[in-house]
Legacy VTK file of the C-alpha trace (Angstrom):
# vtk DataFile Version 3.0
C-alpha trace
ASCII
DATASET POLYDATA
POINTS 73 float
0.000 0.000 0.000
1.047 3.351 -0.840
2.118 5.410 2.358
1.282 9.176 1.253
2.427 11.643 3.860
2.248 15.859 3.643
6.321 15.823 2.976
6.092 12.926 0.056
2.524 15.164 -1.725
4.483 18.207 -1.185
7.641 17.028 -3.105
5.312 15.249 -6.121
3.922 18.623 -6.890
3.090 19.280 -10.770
2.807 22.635 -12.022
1.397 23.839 -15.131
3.540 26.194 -17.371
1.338 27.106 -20.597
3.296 28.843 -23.808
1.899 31.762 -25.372
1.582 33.041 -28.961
2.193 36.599 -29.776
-1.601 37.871 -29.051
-1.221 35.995 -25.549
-3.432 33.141 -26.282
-2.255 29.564 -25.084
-0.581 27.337 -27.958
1.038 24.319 -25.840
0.968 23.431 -21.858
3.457 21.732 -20.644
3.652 19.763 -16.819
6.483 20.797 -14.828
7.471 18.428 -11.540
8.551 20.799 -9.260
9.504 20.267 -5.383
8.339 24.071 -4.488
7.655 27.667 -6.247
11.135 28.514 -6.585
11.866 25.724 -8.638
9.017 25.810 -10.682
9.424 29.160 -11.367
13.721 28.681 -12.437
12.402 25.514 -14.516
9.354 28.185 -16.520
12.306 30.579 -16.951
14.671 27.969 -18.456
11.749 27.336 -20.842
11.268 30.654 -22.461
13.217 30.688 -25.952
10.637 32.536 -28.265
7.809 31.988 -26.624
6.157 33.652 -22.888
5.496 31.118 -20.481
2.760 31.015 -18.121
3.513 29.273 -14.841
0.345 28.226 -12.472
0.134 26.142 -9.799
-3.641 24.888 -10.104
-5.659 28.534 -10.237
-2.608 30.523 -8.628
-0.793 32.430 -11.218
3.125 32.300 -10.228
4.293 34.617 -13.185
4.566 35.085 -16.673
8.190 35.052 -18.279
8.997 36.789 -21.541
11.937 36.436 -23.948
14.634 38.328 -24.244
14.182 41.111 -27.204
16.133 40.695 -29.840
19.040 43.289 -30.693
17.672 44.830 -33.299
20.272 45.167 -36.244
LINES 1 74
73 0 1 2 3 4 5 6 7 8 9 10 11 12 13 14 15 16 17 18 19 20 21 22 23 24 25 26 27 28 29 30 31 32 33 34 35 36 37 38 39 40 41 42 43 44 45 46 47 48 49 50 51 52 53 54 55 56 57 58 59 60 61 62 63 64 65 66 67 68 69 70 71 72
């Protein structure tokens, strides 16, 4: 039988980080295992190439993560 304690739910957290198109609408979601915020939100920002990211835990919005502009030439 499964033994499921606060500390082992806590560390098998999932969080949702959802990429955006350029008018802001959802394209792709992705599930990112996380063991708190701060890690969730260092594993959204490692995500972000041309795309925002959405991160949300459930229906709490953690923060929305933009890439870098491009040098313009």
């Amino acid at each position: 039988m499964l033994n499921l304690d606060a500390q082992t739910a806590q560390r098998n957290r999932a969080y949702r980080a959802f990429k955006l198109d350029r008018a802001g609408r959802v394209f792709s979601a992705e599930i990112v295992p996380a063991a708190d915020d701060t890690q969730a939100r260092r594993r959204a920002r490692a995500m972000v190439a041309d795309a925002a990211i959405e991160l949300w835990d459930r229906t709490r919005f953690l923060g929305r993560y933009e890439p870098a502009a491009q040098a313009r030439l």
